[in-house]
N, C-alpha and C positions, 0 to 999 in steps of 0.2 A: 835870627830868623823868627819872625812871628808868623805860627801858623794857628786859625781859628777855625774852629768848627762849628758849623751851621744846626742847631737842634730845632726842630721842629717839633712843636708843641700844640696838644690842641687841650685850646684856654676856654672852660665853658661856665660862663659867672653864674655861683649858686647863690639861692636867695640865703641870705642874712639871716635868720628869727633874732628878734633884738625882745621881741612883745612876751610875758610871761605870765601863765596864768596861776594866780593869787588866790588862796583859799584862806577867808576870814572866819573865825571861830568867835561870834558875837555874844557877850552875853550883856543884858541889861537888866536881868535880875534872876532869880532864881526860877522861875518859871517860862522866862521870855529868853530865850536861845534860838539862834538860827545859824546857818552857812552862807555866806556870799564866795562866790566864784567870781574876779574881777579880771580882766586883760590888762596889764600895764608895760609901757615900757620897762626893758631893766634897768635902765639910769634914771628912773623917778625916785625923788627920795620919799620916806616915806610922810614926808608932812603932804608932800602932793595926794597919796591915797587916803590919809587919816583927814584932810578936808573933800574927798570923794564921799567917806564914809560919814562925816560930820553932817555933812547935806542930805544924806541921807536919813539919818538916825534922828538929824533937828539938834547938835551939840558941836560944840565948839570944838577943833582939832585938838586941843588941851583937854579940853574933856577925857578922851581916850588914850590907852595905854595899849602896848602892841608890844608881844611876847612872841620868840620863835624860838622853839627849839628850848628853851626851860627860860632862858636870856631876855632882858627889856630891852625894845631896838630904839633906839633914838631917831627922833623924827627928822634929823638931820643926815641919817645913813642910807643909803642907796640899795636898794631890790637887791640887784646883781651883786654888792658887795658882800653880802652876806648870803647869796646863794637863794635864794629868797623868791617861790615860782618854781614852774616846772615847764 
């Protein structure tokens, strides 16, 4: 004897945040320091922000070196993989 019961559910789609925002600690010499706040996706890796930021700054993505958390991230590794944003 199969007997099923009926659950009724109320199903309400929440939005996703996939987008995270980036806080860039820039220095290009010892005088010239600033902050960028950027938006990126979490599944960008990081060579996609480090030519964001190459275009900006006028330097090649190889140019720069990007540090989180004491660690050098490699420009192959993803936002979200390393927690990376908030």
């Amino acid at each position: 004897m199969d007997s099923h019961e009926e659950i009724e559910a109320d199903i309400e789609a929440e939005e996703v945040l996939t987008d995270v925002e980036v806080k860039v600690r820039v220095v290009m010499s010892e005088d010239k320091r600033f902050t960028l706040a950027l938006r990126r996706p979490s599944n960008d890796k990081m060579k996609i922000l480090a030519d964001d930021l190459g275009e900006l700054l006028n330097l090649s993505r190889y140019a720069l070196t990007f540090f989180f958390k004491g660690d050098k991230v490699a420009l192959n590794e993803r936002l979200g993989d390393r927690e990376i944003g908030s």
